[in-house]
C-alpha atoms as a printed R data frame, in Angstrom:
    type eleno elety resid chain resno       x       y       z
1   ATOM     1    CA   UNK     A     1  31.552  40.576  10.125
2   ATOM     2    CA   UNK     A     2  34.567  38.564   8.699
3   ATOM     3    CA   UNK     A     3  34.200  35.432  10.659
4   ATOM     4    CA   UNK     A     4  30.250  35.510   9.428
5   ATOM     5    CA   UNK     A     5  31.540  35.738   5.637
6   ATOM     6    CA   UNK     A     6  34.058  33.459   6.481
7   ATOM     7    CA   UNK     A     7  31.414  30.897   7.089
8   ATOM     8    CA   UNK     A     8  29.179  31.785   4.752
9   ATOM     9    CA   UNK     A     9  31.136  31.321   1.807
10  ATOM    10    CA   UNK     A    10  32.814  27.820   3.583
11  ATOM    11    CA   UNK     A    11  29.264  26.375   4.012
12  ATOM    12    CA   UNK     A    12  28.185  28.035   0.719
13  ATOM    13    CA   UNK     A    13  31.024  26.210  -1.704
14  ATOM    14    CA   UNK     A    14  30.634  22.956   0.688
15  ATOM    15    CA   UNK     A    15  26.499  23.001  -0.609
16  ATOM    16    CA   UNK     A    16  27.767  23.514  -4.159
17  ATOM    17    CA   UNK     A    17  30.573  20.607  -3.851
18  ATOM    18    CA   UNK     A    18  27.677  18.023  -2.726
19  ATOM    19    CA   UNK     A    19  25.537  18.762  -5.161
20  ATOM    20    CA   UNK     A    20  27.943  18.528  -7.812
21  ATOM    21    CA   UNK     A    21  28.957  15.000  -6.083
22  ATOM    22    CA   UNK     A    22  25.213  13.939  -6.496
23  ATOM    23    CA   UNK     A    23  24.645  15.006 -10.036
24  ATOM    24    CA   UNK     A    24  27.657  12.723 -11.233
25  ATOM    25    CA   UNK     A    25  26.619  10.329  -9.199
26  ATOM    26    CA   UNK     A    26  23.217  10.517 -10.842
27  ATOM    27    CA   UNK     A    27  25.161  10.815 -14.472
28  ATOM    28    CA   UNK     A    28  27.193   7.734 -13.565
29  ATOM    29    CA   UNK     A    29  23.695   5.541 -12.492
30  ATOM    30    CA   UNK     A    30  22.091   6.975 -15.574
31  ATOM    31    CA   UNK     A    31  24.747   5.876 -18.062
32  ATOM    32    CA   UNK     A    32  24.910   2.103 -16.216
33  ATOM    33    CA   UNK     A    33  21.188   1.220 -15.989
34  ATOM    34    CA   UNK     A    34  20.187   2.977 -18.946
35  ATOM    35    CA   UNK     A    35  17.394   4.977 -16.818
36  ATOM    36    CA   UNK     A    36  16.148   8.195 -17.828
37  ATOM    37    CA   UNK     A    37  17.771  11.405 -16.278
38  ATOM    38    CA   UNK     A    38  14.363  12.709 -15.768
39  ATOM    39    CA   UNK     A    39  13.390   9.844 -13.214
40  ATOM    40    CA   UNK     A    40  17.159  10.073 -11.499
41  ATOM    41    CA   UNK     A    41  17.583  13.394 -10.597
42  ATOM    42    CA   UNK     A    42  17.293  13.720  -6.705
43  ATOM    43    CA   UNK     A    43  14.963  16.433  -7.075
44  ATOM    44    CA   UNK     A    44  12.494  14.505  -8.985
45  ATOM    45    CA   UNK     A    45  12.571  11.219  -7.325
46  ATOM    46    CA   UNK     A    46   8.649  11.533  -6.616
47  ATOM    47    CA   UNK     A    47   6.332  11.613  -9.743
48  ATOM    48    CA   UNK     A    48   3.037  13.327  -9.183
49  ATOM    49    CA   UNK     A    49   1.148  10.354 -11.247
50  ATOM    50    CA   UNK     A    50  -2.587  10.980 -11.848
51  ATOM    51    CA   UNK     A    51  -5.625   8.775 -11.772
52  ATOM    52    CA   UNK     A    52  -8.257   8.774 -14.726
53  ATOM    53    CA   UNK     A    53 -11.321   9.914 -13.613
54  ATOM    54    CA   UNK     A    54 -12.337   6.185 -15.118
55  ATOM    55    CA   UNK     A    55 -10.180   4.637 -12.531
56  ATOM    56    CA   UNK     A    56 -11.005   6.777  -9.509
57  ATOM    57    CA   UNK     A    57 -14.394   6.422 -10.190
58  ATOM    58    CA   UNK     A    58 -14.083   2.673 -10.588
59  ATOM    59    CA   UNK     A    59 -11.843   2.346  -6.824
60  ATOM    60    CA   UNK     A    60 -14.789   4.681  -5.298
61  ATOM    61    CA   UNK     A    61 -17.089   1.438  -6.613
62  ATOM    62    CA   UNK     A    62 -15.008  -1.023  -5.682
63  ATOM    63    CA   UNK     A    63 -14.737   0.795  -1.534
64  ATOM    64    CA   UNK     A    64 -18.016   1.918  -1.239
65  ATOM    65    CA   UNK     A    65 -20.618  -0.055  -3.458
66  ATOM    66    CA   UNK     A    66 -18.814  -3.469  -3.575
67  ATOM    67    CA   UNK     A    67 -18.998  -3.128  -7.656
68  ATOM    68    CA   UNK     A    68 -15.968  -4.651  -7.970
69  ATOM    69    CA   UNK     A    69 -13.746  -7.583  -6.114
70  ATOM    70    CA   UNK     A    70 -10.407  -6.341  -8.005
71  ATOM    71    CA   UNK     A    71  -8.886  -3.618  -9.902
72  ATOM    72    CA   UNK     A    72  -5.546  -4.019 -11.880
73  ATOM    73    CA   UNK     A    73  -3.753  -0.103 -12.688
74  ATOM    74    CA   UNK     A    74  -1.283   0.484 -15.351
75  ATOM    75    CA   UNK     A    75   0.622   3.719 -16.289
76  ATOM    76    CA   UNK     A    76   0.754   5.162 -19.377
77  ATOM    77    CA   UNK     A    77   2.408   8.095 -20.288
78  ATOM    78    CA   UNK     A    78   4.915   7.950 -17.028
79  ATOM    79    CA   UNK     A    79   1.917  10.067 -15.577
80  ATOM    80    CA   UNK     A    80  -1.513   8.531 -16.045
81  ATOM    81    CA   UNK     A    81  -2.807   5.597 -14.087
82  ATOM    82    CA   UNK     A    82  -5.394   3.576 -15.779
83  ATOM    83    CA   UNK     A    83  -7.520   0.187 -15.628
84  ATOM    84    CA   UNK     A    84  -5.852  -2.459 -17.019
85  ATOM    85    CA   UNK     A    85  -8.374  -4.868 -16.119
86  ATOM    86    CA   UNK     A    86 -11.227  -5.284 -13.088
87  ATOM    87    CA   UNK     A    87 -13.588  -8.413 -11.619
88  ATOM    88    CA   UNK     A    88 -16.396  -8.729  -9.554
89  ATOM    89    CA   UNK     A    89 -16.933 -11.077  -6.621
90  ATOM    90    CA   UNK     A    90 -18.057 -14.009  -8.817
91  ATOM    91    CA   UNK     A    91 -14.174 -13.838 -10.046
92  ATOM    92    CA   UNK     A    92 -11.502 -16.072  -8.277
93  ATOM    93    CA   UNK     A    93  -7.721 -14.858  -6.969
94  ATOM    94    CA   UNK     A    94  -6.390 -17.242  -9.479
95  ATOM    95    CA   UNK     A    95  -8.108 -14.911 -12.318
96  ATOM    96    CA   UNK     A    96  -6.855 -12.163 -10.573
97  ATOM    97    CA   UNK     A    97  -2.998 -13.663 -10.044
98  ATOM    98    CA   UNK     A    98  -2.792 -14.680 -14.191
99  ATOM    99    CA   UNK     A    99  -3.942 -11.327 -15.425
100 ATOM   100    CA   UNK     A   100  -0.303  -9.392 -14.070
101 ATOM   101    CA   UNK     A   101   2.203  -9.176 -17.223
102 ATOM   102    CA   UNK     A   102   5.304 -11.357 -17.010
103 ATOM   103    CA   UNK     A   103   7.641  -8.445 -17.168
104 ATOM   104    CA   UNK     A   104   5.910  -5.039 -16.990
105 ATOM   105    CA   UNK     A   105   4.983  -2.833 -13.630
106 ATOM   106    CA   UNK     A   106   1.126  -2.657 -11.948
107 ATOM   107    CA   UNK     A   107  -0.590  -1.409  -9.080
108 ATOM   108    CA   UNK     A   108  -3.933  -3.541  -7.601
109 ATOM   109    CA   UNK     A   109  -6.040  -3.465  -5.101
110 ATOM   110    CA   UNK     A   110  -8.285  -6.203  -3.906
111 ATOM   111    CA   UNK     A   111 -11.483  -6.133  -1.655
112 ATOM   112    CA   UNK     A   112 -11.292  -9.123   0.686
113 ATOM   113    CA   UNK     A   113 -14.262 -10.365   3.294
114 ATOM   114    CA   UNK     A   114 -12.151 -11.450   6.326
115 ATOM   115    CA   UNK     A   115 -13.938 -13.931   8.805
116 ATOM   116    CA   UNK     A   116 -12.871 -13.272  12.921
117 ATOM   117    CA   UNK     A   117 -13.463 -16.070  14.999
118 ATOM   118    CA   UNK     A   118 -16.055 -14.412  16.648
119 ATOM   119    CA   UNK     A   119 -18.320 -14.916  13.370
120 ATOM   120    CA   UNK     A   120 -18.619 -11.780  12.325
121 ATOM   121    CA   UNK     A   121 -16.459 -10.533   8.533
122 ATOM   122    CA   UNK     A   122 -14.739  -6.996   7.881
123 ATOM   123    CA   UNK     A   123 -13.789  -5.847   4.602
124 ATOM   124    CA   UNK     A   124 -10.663  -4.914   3.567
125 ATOM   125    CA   UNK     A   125  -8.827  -3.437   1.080
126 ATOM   126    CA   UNK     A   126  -5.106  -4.897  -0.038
127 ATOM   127    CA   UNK     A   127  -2.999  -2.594  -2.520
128 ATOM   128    CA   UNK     A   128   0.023  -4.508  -4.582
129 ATOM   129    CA   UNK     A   129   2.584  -2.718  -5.957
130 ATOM   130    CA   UNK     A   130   4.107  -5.422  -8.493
131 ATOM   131    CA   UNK     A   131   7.521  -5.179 -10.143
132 ATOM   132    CA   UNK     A   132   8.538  -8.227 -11.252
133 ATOM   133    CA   UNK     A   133  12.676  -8.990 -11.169
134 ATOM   134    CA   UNK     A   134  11.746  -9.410 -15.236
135 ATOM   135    CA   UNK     A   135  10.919  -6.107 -16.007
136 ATOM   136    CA   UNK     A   136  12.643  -3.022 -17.278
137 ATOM   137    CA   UNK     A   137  14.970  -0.732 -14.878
138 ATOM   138    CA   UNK     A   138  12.563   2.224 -15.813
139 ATOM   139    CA   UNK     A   139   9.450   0.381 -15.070
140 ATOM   140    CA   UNK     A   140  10.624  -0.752 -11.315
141 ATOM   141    CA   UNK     A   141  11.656   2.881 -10.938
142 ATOM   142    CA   UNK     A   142   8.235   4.470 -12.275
143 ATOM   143    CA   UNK     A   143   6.187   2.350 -10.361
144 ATOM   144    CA   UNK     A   144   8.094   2.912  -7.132
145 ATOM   145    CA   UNK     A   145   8.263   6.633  -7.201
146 ATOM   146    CA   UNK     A   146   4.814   6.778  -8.676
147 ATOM   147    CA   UNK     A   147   3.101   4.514  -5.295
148 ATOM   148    CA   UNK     A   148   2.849   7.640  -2.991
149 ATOM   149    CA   UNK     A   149   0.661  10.053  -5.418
150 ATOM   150    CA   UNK     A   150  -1.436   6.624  -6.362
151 ATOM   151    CA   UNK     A   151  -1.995   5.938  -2.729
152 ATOM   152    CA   UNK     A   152  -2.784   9.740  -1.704
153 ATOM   153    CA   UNK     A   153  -5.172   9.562  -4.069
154 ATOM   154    CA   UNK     A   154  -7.245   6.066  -3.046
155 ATOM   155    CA   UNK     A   155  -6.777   6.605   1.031
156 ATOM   156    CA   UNK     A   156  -5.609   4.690   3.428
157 ATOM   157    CA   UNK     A   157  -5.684   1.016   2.554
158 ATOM   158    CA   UNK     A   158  -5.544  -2.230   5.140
159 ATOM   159    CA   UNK     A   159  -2.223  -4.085   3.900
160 ATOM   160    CA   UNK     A   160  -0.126  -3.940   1.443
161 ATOM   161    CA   UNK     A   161   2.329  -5.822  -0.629
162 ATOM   162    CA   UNK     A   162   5.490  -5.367  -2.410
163 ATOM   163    CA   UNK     A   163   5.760  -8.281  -5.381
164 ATOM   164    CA   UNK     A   164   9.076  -8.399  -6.967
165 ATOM   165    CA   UNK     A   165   8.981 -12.347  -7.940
166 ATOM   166    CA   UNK     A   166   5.548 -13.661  -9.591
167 ATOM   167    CA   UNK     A   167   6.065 -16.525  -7.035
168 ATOM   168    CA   UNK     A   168   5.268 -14.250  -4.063
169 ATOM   169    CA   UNK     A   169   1.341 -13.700  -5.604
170 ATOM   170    CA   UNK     A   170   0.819 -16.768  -4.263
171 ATOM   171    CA   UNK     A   171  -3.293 -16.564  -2.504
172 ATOM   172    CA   UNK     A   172  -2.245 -19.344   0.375
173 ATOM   173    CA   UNK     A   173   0.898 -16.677   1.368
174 ATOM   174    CA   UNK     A   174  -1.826 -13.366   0.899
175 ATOM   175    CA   UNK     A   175  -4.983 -14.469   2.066
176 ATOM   176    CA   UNK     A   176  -3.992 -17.299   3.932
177 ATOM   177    CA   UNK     A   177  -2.512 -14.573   7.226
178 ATOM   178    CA   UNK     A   178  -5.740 -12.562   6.906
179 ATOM   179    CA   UNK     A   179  -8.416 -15.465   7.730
180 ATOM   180    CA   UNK     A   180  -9.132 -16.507  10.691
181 ATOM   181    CA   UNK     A   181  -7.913 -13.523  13.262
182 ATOM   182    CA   UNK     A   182  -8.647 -12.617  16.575
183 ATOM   183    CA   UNK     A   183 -11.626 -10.367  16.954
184 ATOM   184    CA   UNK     A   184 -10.262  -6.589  17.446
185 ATOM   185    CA   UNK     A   185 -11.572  -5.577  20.128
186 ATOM   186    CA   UNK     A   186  -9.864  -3.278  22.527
187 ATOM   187    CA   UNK     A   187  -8.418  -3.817  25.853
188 ATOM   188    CA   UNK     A   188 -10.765  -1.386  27.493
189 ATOM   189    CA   UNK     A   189 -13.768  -3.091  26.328
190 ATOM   190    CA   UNK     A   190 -12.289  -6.560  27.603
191 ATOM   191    CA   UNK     A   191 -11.541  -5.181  30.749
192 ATOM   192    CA   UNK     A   192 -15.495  -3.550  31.372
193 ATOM   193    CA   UNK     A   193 -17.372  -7.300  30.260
194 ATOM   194    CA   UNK     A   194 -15.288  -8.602  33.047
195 ATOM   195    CA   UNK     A   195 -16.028  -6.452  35.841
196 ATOM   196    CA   UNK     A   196 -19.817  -7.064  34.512
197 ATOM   197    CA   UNK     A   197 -19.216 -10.273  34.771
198 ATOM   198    CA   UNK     A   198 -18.062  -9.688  38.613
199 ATOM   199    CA   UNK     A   199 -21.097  -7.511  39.602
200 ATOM   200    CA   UNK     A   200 -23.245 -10.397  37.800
201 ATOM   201    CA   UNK     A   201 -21.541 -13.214  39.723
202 ATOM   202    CA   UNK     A   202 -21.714 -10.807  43.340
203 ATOM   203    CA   UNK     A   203 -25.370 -10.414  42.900
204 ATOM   204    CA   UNK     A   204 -26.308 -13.906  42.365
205 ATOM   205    CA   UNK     A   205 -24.487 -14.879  45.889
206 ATOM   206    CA   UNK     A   206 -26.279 -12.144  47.195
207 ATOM   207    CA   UNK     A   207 -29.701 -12.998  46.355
208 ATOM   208    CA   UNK     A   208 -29.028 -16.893  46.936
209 ATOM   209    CA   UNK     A   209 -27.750 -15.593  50.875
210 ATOM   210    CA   UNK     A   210 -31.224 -13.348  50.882
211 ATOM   211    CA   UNK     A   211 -33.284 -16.946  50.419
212 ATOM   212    CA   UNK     A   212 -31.848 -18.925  52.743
């Protein structure tokens, strides 16, 4: 019974002597960058940030009815996520690139049509998280710990990018690896057109040997 309070109260003050550690630690950061405590702590690193109903509503256009090409999110209120600005598919990528602030945080997403060399096109859906090197300590924080309620909330998207340099939303580098890919079609379906191809080839020699 000794021993087990023995440990108990070892392990117990060890606990408390960490966690003292991290809270200067956190202090210390706090008083350097200027950052608010509330977005420091350890035990609030993720934000539970909302969407609008306006901006849900708007994504749900843009994946299912093709209302949209492009949506651009801001925060407000270190909570709220709402639409900073949208396009259809009439708009270009160089609309969409000159509409991101020089030094403030945004998520986007972006519908693209990507051609296989096969012929046929799949849509897909690239989300940008984009904090510029220009813009404030608390927005590169906000945005960053805000990305995994934002994304929980739109679903599963098919890339997406991290843009710290305005440089980097370059459509050549973005686009430019999406066009122009293999079709996707599994191995197992390769693998069944060739032995169909086989029995094809096997019964053609057989008939042609049944003529002559």
């Amino acid at each position: 019974l000794r021993c087990s309070l023995y440990f108990i109260f070892f392990f117990s003050s060890r606990r408390r002597h960490t966690r003292q550690r991290s809270v200067s630690w956190a202090r210390r950061c706090v008083q350097e960058t200027g950052i608010n405590a509330e977005y420091m702590g350890l035990n609030k690193l993720m934000i539970s940030l909302k969407l609008s109903e306006e901006a849900l509503k708007a994504y749900n256009e843009l994946k299912f009815k093709k209302k949209y090409k492009w949506i651009i999110f801001k925060v407000v209120g270190d909570k709220d996520a709402i639409i900073d600005a949208s396009g259809d598919f009439k708009t270009t990528f160089a609309e969409f690139e000159a509409l991101f602030p020089k030094s403030e945080g945004r998520y986007a997403v972006y519908d693209i049509e990507v051609p296989f060399t096969d012929g046929h096109k799949e849509s897909k859906i690239l989300f940008f998280l984009y904090t510029p090197d220009t813009c404030s300590a608390h927005d590169r924080m906000l945005y960053a710990a805000g990305k995994k309620g934002f994304k929980d909330q739109i679903g599963s998207v098919s890339k997406e990018y991290q843009i710290n340099n305005r440089a980097d939303l370059n459509e050549e580098k973005i686009l430019g690896g999406l066009i122009k890919q293999p079709s996707p079609q599994p191995k197992h379906f390769l693998h069944q057109t060739e032995k169909k191809k086989k029995k094809k080839k096997k019964k053609k020699k057989q008939h042609e040997k049944k003529k002559k």
